[in-house]
N, C-alpha and C positions, 0 to 999 in steps of 0.2 A: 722326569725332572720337572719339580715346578717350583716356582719364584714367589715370597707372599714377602709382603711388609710389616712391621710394626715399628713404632718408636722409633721413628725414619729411617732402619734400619732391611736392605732386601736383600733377604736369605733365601736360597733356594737349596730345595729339601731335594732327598732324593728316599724312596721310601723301599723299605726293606725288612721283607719277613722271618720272623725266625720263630724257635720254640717247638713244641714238639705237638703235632696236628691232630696224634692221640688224646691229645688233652687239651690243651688250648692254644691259642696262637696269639702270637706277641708281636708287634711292627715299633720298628725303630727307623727313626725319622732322623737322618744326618743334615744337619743346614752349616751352608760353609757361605761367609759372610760377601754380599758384589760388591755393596756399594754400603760408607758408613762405615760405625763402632758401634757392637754390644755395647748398654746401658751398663754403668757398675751395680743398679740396682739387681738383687734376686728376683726373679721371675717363676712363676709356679706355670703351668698348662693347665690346661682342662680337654678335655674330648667328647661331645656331645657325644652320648651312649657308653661312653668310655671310660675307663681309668690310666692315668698317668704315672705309672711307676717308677719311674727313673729321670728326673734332667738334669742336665750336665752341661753349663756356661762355657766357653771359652771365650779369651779376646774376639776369636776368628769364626767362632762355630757355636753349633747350639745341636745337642743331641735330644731326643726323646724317645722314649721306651714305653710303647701305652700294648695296653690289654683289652680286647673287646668285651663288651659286656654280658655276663653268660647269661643274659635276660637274648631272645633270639638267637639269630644265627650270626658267626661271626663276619662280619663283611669288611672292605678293605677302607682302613682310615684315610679321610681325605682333609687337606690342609684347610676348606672352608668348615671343618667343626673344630678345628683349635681355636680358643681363646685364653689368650695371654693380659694376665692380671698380676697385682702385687702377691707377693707369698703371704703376710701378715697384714689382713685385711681389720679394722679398727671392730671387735665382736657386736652384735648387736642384743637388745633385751634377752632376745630368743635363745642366741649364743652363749650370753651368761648362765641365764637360767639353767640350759641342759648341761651346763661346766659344773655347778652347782649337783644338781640332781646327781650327775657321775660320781661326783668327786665324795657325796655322800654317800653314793652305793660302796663304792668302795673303801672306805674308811668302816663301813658296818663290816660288811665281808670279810677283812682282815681284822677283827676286834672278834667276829665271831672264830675264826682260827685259833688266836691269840687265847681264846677262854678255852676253845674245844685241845687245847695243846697241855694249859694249865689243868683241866681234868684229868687228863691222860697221865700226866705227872703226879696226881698228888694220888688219884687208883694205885697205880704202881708203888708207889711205896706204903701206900695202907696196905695193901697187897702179901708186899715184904717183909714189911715191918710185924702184924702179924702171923706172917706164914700160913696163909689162907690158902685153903684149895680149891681152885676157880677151873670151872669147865673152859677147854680150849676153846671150845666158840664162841665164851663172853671175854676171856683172857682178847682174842684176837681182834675183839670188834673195834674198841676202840683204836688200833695201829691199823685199820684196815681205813675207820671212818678219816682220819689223818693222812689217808694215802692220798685219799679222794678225795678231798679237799684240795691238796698238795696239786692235787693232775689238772685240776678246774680250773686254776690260778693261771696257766700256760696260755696264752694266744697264739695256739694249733694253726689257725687259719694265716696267721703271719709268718709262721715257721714254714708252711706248705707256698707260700708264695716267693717265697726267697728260696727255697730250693726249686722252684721251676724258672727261676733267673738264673740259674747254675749251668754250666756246660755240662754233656755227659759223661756219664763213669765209662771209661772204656781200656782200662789197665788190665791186660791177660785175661778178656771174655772177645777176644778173634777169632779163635781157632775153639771150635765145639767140642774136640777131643782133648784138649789140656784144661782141664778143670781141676782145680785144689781141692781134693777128697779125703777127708778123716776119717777114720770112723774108730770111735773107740770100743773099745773089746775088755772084756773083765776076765783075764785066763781063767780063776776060778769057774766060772758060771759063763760059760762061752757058747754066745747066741750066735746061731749063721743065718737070721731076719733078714737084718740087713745086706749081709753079706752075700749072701742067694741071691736078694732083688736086684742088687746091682750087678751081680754078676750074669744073668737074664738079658741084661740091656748091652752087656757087653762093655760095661764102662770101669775106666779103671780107678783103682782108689788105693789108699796107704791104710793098715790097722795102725792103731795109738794103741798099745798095752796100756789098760788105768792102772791108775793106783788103788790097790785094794785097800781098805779100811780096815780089815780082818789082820794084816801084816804090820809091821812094826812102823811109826811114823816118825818122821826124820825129827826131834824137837826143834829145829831150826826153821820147817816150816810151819808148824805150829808159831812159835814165839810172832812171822813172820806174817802170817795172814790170819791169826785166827784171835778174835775180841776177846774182849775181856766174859763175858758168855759160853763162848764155845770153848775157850781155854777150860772154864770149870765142867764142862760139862765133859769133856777129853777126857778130864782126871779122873771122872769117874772108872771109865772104861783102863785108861791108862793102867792100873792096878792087875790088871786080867792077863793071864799069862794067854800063848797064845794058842794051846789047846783049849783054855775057857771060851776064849774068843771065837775060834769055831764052834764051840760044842751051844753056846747061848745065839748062834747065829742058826744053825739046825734044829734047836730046838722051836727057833721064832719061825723058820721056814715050816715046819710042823705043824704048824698054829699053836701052840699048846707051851709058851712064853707068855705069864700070866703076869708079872712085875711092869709095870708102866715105869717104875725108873730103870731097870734095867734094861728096856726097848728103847730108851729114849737116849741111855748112853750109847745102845748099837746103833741107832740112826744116826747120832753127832756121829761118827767114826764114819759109818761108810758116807756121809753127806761129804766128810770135808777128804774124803779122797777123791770122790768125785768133784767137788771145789778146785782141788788140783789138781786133778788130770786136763779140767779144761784153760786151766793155766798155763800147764804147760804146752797146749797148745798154740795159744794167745804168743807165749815167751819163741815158740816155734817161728810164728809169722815175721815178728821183730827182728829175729836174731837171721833168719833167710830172705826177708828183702820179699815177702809173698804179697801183690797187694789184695790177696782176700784170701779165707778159706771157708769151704762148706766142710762143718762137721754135723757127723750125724751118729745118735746112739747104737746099740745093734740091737734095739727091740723097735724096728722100725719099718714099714713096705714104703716102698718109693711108688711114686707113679711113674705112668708110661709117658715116654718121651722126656724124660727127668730133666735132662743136660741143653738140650734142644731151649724148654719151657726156662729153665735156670741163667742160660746165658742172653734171650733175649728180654729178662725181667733187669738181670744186670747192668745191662748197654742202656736202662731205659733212668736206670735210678741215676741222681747227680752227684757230682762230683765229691761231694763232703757226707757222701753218706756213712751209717754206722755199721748197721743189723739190720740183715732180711730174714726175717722170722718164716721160718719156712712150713710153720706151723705153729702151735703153743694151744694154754691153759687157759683160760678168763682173760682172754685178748681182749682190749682195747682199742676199737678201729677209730682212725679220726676220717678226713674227707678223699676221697678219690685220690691216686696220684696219675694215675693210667688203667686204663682199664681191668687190667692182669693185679697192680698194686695199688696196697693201700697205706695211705700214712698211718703209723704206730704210735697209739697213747701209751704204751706198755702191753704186760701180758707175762704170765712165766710159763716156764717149760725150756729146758735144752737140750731136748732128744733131738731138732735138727733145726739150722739155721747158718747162716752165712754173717762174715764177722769181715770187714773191712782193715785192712794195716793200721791207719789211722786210729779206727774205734780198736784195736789191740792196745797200743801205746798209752793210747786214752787210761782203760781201761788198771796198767802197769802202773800206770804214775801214780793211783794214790787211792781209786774204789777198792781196788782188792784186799786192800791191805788190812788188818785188825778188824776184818768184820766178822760180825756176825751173824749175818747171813747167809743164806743157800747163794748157787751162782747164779744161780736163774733169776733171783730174787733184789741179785746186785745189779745187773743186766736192769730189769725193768725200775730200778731205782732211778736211774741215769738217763733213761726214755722219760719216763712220766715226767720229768724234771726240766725237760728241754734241754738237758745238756750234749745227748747225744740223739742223731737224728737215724731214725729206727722208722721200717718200715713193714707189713705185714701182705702176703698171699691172699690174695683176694681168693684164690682157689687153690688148697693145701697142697702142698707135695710131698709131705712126707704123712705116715699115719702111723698110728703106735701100737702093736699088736697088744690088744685087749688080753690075751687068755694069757699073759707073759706076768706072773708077778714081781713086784718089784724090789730089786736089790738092794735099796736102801732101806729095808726094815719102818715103811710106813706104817 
């Protein structure tokens, strides 16, 4: 407990650490008022070495929330490096000037989107309009350059500091052996990958039968989730009885399915069964009150200690999180969260990852719906974007059997 002055006012602090020691450490500073009144003026901190994250006035009190500076080691803040000044100090040359230089970088930046968005649009329908046939890798480039752009725009390092102000996640990761385990299974084409590795470790899990692509598709979920894109691209296949449907999916397992529109109708089909099986597991967590689930594909090895590794990555992430990507594709890594994780710029791949109640609901309300995209693809929409906060395995756990080809007719 100690006692400092300002603005005739003597508060004594009593100082108290918190935060997670993995990662960094955070002191908050309680001052409960002896003698005097709090000024009605706002007051800002400062912390020689330090940053002041948090203050918070009362008539009676004055809280502070500072972060050491990861320049050294972090050491214990003491009341003779706070100085207390006005919050809105009058700017000087210096200040203008670099208000200026920002405010121009930015205004370029956002003009340069603004035109690279206008290209992208007016491609596309010269595109259309002539009925041009454009190699996938120049088709893709520009929605790819657009993404990137999109992901740059985010202030990562704002987002990661507001979630280390967060309490922890600790809803159903107590107990090592009750872990939420899916794993979806294609009866068709039924892989025991997965099934085997976890069954090794002795851990328990639930199959999700998918939904094949190859069977008939309810048109209520089509109408429901699928764009105005993947609706036409449906109809093609729609037409196919459903021993054509087999018989052009055996032929493409063969290798020897030479028509690129007819591959391209089998992928839409088996894409959006897969679209919806992980739907409905998403619709599963809602409808049961689960506050997480790991799902994972069956073309998949776990590593050792799976459950062990899983539940203390959980307990570590905060409170509002979305997606722990327990692997993926052209990941994304932003800055350290903890040692074990990493913050997530995006990434695709849904062969295995952890999905939060929250980012389920999220995900219900209004991404799913009429798109036309993969799910994976929806997923990393919503990350790159800031809107859901996604985080990535700094050291995979899950891995994807190579020799296994793939059932969506890539």
């Amino acid at each position: 407990m100690r006692s400092q002055s300002f603005e005739g006012v003597v508060l004594r602090f009593r100082t108290q650490k918190i935060g997670n020691l993995a990662t960094r450490d955070f002191f908050q500073l309680e001052g409960r008022v002896l003698n005097g009144e709090m000024p009605s003026e706002k007051y800002a901190c400062r912390a020689a070495g330090s940053r002041v994250l948090r203050t918070r006035m009362a008539a009676n009190s004055l809280t502070l929330r500072i972060s050491p500076s990861a320049l050294g080691r972090p050491s214990r803040v003491t009341l003779r490096t706070l100085r207390f000044m006005n919050r809105r100090p009058g700017p000087g040359r210096r200040n203008v000037r670099r208000l200026k230089r920002r405010t121009l970088h930015r205004s370029s930046l956002h003009r340069v989107i603004r035109l690279a968005s206008l290209l992208f649009v007016l491609s596309a329908l010269v595109v259309r309009g002539l009925d041009l046939h454009v190699p996938v890798a120049v088709s893709r480039l520009i929605p790819r350059a657009h993404r990137e752009l999109r992901r740059n725009l985010v202030d990562w390092s704002a987002l990661l500091d507001k979630a280390r102000l967060e309490e922890r996640f600790s809803r159903g990761v107590s107990d090592v052996s009750n872990v939420n385990i899916r794993v979806i299974v294609l009866t068709r084409v039924r892989r025991n990958v997965t099934l085997d590795a976890l069954a090794q470790q002795g851990l328990d899990y639930q199959i999700f039968e998918a939904i094949d692509g190859l069977e008939d598709i309810n048109p209520e979920l089509i109408d429901m989730y699928a764009g105005r894109k993947k609706k036409r691209r449906l109809a093609v296949s729609a037409r196919w009885s459903a021993l054509q449907r087999l018989e052009v999916y055996r032929t493409y397992m063969a290798g020897e399915l030479r028509s690129t529109k007819v591959q391209s109708a089998l992928h839409e089909r088996l894409r959006f069964g897969c679209y919806i099986s992980h739907v409905s597991l998403w619709k599963e967590v809602v409808r049961k009150g689960l506050p997480y689930l790991v799902v994972l594909e069956d073309d998949v090895y776990v590593e050792d200690n799976f459950v062990f590794r899983l539940k203390h990555s959980l307990q570590s992430l905060p409170a509002s999180w979305g997606l722990l990507y327990l692997n993926g594709s052209h990941r994304k890594f932003g800055l350290p969260y903890t040692p074990s994780i990493v913050q997530s710029k995006g990434g695709v791949g849904a062969f295995g990852y952890v999905i939060s109640a929250s980012a389920c609901a999220h995900f219900l309300a209004g991404p799913i719906l009429k798109s036309d995209k993969a799910i994976d693809h929806v997923m990393d929409e919503e990350v790159l974007t800031g809107r859901l906060s996604a985080f990535h395995m700094n050291a995979p756990l899950v891995h994807v059997a190579r020799h296994l080809k793939s059932t969506l007719a890539y």
